[in-house]
N, C-alpha and C positions, 0 to 999 in steps of 0.2 A: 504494500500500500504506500502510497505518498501522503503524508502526515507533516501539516506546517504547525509549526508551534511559537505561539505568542507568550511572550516573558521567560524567552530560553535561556537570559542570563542569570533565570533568577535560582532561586535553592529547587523549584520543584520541578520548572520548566530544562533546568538545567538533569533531571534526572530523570524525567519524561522522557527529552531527546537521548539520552543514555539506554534505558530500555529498549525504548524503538528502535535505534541502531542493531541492537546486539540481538532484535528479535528479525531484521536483516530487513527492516522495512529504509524506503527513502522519504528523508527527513530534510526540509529546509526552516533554519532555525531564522524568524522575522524577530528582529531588531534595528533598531531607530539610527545605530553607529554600529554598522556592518566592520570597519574596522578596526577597533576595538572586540571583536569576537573573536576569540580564539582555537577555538575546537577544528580539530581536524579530522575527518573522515570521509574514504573512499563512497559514498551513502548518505552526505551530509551536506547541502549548499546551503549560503547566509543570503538571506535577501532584504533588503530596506524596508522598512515599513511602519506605520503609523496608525493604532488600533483605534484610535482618535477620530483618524479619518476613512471615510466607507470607500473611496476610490483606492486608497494605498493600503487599505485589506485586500482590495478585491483583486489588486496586481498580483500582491504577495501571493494569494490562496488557490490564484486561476491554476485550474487542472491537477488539483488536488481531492481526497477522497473524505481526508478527516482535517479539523482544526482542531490543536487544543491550547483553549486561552488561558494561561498559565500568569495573567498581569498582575501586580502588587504594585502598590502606591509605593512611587520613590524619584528622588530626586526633587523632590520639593512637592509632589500631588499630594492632592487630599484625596481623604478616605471617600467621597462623595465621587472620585474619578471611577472605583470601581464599577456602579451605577452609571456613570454617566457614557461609558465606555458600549453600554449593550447594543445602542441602537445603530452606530456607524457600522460597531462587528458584526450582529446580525444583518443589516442594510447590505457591508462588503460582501457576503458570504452569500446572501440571493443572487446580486448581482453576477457574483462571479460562479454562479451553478452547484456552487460546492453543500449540499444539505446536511453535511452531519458536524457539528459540533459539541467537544467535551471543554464543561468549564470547572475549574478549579475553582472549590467556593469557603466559605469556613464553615467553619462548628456552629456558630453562633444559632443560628436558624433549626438545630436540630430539638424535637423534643426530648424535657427528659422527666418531664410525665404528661400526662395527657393538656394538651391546651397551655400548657408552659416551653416556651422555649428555653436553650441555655444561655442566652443573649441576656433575657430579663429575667434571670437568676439573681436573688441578693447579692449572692457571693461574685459575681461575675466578675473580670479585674474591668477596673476601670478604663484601663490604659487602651486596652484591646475593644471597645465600647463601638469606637466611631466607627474602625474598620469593620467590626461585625453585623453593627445594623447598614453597612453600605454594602456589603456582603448581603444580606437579608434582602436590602431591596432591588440589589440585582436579580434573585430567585426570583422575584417577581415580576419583575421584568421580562426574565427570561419565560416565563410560566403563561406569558401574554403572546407569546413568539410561536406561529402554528407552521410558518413556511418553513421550519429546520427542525429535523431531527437533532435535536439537542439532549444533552447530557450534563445535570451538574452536580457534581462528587464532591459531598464534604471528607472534611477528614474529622478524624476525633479529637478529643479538645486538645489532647497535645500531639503537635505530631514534629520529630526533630530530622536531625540523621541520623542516621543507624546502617540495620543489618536487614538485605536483603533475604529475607526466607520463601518469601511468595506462598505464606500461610497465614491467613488471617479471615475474620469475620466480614462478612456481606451486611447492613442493613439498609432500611430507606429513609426514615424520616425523621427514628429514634438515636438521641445519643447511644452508643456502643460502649459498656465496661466490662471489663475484666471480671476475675472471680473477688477479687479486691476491688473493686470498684473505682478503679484508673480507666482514662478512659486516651488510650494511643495508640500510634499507629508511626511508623518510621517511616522519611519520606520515601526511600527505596521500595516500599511493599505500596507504598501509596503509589508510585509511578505504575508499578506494576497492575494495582487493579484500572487503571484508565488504562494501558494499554490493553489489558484482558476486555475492559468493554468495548473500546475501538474495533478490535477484534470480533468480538462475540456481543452486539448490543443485547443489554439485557433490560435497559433503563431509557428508552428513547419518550422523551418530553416528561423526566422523571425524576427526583434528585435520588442520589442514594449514597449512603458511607462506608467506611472502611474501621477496621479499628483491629485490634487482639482479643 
């Protein structure tokens, strides 16, 4: 498959493209400062682009099979960019024919009893607050979007780097813990279940998580 990926410099984008390589798919990593990207692979091209804008998705993604938008606020965005980012990238993605997309989303939006998210949890950190409800209202967003097969994968509330095992739990809507009630996921095993859905949709116009 040919699989572009948006926020490939980032911690998860960067381990997205990793997967995908090594499962022998072709991979063009879209970034804003193509030179500045370093990665090298036989199976790997960098193309310029702009999630921002719907014509410079639609360059980047023409004659591709999957997207996955892998974006996190940086470089001076606000949390409100993740949100504000849905409509160019789905707009690009009609435009350019391509129907399936997988978005990388947070936790935040997941339940973790019935009618409670963990967003508006007491305990919730605060710091993590703006991103999670601009996270949240991207789902929404996205949830509005019926011209793309879409996919968007939270993770569990912690997810770092680690150790790939490519053994872990599937859910859809509910937080995921442990038998201790932790609730993570490494970003390696996280790459891995978006590429098992790219692969094998199981979740199209669905959210769904990952966790131990």
């Amino acid at each position: 498959m040919k699989i572009a990926v948006f926020g490939a410099s980032g911690r998860i984008g960067s381990r997205v493209i990793t997967e995908a390589l090594n499962r022998g798919h072709d991979v063009t990593a879209v970034v804003r400062k193509p030179e500045t990207y370093t990665l090298i692979h036989p199976h790997l091209k960098v193309a310029k682009g702009d999630i921002f804008e719907s014509q410079s998705v639609e360059s980047a993604v023409f004659d591709h099979d999957a997207v996955v938008s892998a974006y996190s606020p940086g470089g001076g965005a606000t949390p409100s960019s993740i949100a504000e980012l849905v409509l160019p990238l789905t707009k690009g993605l009609e435009q350019a024919a391509v129907k399936r997309l997988v978005v990388v989303g947070g936790a935040g939006s997941l339940e973790v009893s019935p009618g409670l998210q963990l967003v508006d949890t007491p305990s919730f950190p605060e710091a993590y607050k703006a991103v999670s409800l601009a996270h949240r209202d991207a789902l929404k967003a996205y949830q509005q979007v019926d011209e793309l097969d879409w996919t968007y994968v939270s993770p569990s509330a912690e997810i770092m780097p680690g150790e790939r095992t490519g053994k872990f739990r599937i859910g859809t809507t509910q937080l995921l813990t442990d038998e201790h009630g932790k609730s993570h996921i490494s970003m390696e095993d996280f790459a891995v279940a978006i590429l098992n859905e790219i692969e094998n949709p199981q979740f199209i116009r669905k959210q769904f998580t990952v966790g131990y």
